[in-house]
N, C-alpha and C positions, 0 to 999 in steps of 0.2 A: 744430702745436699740441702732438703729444706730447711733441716733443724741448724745445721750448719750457718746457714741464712739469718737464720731464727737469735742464734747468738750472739751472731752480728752485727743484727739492728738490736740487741740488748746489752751490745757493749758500752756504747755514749751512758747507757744510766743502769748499773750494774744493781740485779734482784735483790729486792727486799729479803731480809733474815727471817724464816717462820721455824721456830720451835717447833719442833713434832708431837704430837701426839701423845704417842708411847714408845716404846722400843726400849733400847739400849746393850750391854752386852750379854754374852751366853757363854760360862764358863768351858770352857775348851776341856776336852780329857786328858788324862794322866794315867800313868801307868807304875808299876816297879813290878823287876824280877827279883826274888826271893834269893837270898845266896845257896838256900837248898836247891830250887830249882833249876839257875845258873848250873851249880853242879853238875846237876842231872842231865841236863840237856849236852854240858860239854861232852860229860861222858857216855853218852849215846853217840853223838856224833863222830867222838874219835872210832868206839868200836863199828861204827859204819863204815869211817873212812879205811881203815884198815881192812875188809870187807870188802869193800870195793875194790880195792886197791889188791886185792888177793885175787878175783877175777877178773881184772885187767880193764876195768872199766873206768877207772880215775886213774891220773900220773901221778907220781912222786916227784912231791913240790919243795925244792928247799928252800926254808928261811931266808927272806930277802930285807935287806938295810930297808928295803922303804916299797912300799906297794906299787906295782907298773901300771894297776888298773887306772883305768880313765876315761872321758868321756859317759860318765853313769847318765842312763837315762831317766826321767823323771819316770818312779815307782809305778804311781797311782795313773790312772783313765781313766772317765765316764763313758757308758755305753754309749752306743751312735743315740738312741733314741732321749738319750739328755742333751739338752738341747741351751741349756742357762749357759750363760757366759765364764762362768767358773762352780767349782764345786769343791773345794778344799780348803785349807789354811793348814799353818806351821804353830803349832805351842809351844813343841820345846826341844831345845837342841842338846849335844853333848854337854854335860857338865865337865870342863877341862881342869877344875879345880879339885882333888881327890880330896880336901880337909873338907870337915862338915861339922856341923848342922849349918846351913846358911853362908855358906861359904860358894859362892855360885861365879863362872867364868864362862860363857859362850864363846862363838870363834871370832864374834866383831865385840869382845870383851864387855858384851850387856851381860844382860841376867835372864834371859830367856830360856832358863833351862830349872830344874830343881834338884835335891838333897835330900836326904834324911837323916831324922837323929841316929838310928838302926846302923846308918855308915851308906845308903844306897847312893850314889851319885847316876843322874843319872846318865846314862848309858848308851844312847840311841836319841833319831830324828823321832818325833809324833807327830805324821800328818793327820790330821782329821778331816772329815767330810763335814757340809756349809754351803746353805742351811738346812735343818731339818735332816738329822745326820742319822736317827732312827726311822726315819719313813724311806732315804735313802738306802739303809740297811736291807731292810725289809723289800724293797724292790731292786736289791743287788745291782745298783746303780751305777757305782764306784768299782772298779777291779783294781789288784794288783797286781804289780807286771817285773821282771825283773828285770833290775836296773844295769845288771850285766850278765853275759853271755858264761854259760857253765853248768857245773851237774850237781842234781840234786840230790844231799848228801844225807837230807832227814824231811820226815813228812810225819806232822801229830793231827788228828782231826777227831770231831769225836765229841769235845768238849762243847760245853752250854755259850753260847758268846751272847748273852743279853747282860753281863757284866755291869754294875754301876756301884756308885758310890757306897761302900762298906757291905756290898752284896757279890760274893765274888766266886767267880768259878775257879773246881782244881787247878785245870790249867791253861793254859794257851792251846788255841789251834794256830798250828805254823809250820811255813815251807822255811828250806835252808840250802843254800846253795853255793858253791864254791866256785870258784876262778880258777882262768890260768893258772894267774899267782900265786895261789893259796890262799887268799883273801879267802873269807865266807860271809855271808849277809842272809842277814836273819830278817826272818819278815814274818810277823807276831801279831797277833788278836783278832785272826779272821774268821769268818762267819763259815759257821757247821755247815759239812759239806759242800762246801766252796771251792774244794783245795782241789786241784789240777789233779787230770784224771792219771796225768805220768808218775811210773814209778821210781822209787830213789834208784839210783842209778843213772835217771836217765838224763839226757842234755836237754840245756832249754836257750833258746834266743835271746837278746837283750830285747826288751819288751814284750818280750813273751808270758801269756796268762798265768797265772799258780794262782789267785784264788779272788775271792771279794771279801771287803773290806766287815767287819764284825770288832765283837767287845767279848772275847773270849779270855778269861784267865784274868788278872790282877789288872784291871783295867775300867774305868770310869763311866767311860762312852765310845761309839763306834769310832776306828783310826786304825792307822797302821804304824806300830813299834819296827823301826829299821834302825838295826845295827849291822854295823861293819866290821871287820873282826882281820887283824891282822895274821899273816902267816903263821905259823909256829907259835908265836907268843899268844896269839889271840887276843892282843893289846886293841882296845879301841878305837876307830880310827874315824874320826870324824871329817867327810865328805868335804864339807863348807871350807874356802881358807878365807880369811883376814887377818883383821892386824893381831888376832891373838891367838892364830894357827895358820902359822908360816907357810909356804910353799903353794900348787896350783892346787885352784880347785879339782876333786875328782869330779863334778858333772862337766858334764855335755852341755851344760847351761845353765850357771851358777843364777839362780833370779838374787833379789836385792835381799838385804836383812829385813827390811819391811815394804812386802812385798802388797802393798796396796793395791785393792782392786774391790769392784762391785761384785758379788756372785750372781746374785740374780737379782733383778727388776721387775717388780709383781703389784697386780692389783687384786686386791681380796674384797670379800664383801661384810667381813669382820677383821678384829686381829687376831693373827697367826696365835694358836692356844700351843704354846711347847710343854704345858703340861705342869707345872711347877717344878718339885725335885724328880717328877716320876720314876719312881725308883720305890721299893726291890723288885718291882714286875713293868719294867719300863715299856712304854707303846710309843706306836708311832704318832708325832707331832700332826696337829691338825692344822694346816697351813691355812684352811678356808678361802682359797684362789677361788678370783671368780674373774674369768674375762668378759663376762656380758653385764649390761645394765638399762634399769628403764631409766627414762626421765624422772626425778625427784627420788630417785635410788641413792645412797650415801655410799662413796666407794675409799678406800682405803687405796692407799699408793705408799707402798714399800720398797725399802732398798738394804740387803744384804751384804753386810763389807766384809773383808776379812783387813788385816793388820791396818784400821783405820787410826790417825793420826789427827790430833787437836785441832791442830790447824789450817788443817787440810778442807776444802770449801768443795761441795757439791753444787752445782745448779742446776733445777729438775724444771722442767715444762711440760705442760699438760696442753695437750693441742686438740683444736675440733677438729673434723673430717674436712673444713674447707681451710686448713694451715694456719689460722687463726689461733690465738693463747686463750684459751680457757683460765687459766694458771700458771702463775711462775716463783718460785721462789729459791733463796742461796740456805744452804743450809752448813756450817763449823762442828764434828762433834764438842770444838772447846765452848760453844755456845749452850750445851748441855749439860757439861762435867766437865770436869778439874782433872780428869786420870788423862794421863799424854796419850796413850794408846791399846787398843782392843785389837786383841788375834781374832773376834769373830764377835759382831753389833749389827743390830737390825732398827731399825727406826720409821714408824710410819706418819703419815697425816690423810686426814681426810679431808674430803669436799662432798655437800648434798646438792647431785647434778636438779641443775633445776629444771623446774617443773615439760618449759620449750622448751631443753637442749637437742641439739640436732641430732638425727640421727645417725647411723655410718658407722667407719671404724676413727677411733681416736687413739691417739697415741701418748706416753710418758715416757719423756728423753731424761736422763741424765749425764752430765758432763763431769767424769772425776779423775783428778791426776791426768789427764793429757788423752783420756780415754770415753767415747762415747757409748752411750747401754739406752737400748729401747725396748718398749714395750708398747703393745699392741692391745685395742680392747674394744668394744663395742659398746654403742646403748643406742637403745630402741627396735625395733622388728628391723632386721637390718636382712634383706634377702642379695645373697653374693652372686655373682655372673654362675655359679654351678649349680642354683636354684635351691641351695641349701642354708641356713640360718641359723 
């Protein structure tokens, strides 16, 4: 309600524009399956299902005009103990145009997806983890969950997933699961022994665990490769609909084509070091958070987006312990760059709290797309009603 207030009274004279700092975007990961591997994987799977299906443990599913699944639940989850206001983004979707090289059609007819000269189109959702998608990793932060209810017809683990750019492991680690329907969904590049401790065969809930998120097999950075796979044909089936993939959506809760949002809201006591290309022995990002500060301490104030937009306006305030502005300013990514929009941008600034700033906890609100984000921080010896600091 304060900051609410806060806006308020800064409506009549709307926040000065401040240039950041530093930041900007962080290339998203990518993926391709090999058509050798493709191969391979289909034909393990049939000889499973078959298998299965000789023990009585899968139905016989026939070939149906068109998929009855529906209602798909969102893949991914953060443990209870993450606690940021988001932790993901979207790269890249079905490519619905089968000509290539650069021949590219997503389901709201952008270009959000890619190609290859080889012939790969690609094939599958990449959600990735945001920000700090290898410290994530590493603290198994991110799970995958299946997004529909069914049995599990293939399990690979085993393989290396610190995967990066032209550094790549044999293969994917990956759950695979089928439907009612016959549908099966493929859930790819997840981190070494992750993978849900049930056996194929066995049944799983919709939002049920099978593994965390990794960069295992033909793959860039940590994400999760989902594909969908139609009955019998094993035709592609991409989830999304719009104007250039007809009929309802299969989730449960279609979000937008650019699904804007802050992930997280952080104050550090430098800037977040992601390492440069790190890669072919990638580590986890040094974020250097720091919630505490003294007087005449210089603190950094960050904000992590994912699918942010040119023209799109942030407004952050920096408040003292008695609701007072310390700071305030609007901030446009088009006030920075010329590209319309980033699947995943960070951008910070700073201030050198001075020398009297008051003690207590302080706060940095951000207002973006009809959505409020705070953060919390301290400076000075600040002792809490629990006798702790």
């Amino acid at each position: 309600m304060r900051y609410l207030a806060l806006l308020l009274s800064l409506a009549s004279s709307p926040l000065a524009a401040l240039q950041p700092a530093g930041g900007g975007p962080v290339q998203p990961p990518h993926d391709e399956i090999r058509p050798e591997q493709r191969a391979r994987i289909e034909a393990e799977l049939a000889r499973n299902i078959a298998e299965l299906r000789g023990l009585g443990l899968l139905a016989e599913t026939p070939p149906l005009p068109a998929p009855t699944q529906g209602g798909l639940v969102w893949p991914l989850r953060a443990i209870p103990a993450y606690t940021a206001p988001g932790y993901h983004g979207t790269s890249n979707f079905v490519d619905l145009d089968p000509a290539f090289p650069n021949q590219l059609l997503d389901w709201n007819c952008g270009a959000r997806t890619y190609d290859q000269a080889g012939g790969y189109n690609h094939a599958g959702i990449d959600f990735f983890t945001w920000p700090f998608t290898w410290l994530l990793m590493d603290q198994g932060a991110i799970e995958i969950v299946a997004a529909a209810p069914g049995t599990i017809i293939g399990k690979v683990d085993g393989n290396d997933d610190r995967s990066c750019p032209n550094h790549y492991s044999n293969d994917w680690n990956a759950v695979y699961v089928q439907h009612s329907d016959g549908t099966i969904a493929w859930y790819g590049h997840m981190k070494r022994a992750s993978l849900t401790a049930k056996p194929v065969g066995a049944v799983v809930a919709a939002g049920e665990f099978l593994g965390k998120v990794g960069s295992a097999g033909f793959s860039s950075g940590p994400h999760l490769h989902f594909e969908n796979h139609a009955a019998g044909t094993g035709a592609i089936i991409e989830p999304f609909a719009g104007a250039c993939n007809a009929g309802a959506s299969l989730w449960a809760a279609q979000p937008p084509y650019y699904d804007s949002a802050i992930n997280l809201l952080a104050t550090h006591s430098a800037p977040p070091d992601f390492h440069g290309e790190n890669c072919p022995n990638p580590v986890a990002e040094s974020p250097n958070f720091s919630n505490h500060f003294m007087p005449g301490e210089t603190a950094y104030f960050a904000a992590y987006y994912r699918d942010q937009l040119g023209p799109q306006p942030t407004d952050f305030i920096v408040e003292r312990p008695d609701g007072s502005t310390f700071a305030s300013w609007t901030f446009r990514m088009s006030d920075a760059t010329t590209d319309p929009h980033y699947a995943a941008a960070y951008w910070y600034w700073w201030y050198a709290l001075p020398a009297n700033a008051p003690t207590g906890l302080w706060h940095l609100h951000a207002h973006y797309e009809g959505a409020d984000y705070h953060h919390a921080f301290t400076v000075g010896d600040v002792l809490f009603a629990n006798g702790f600091d």
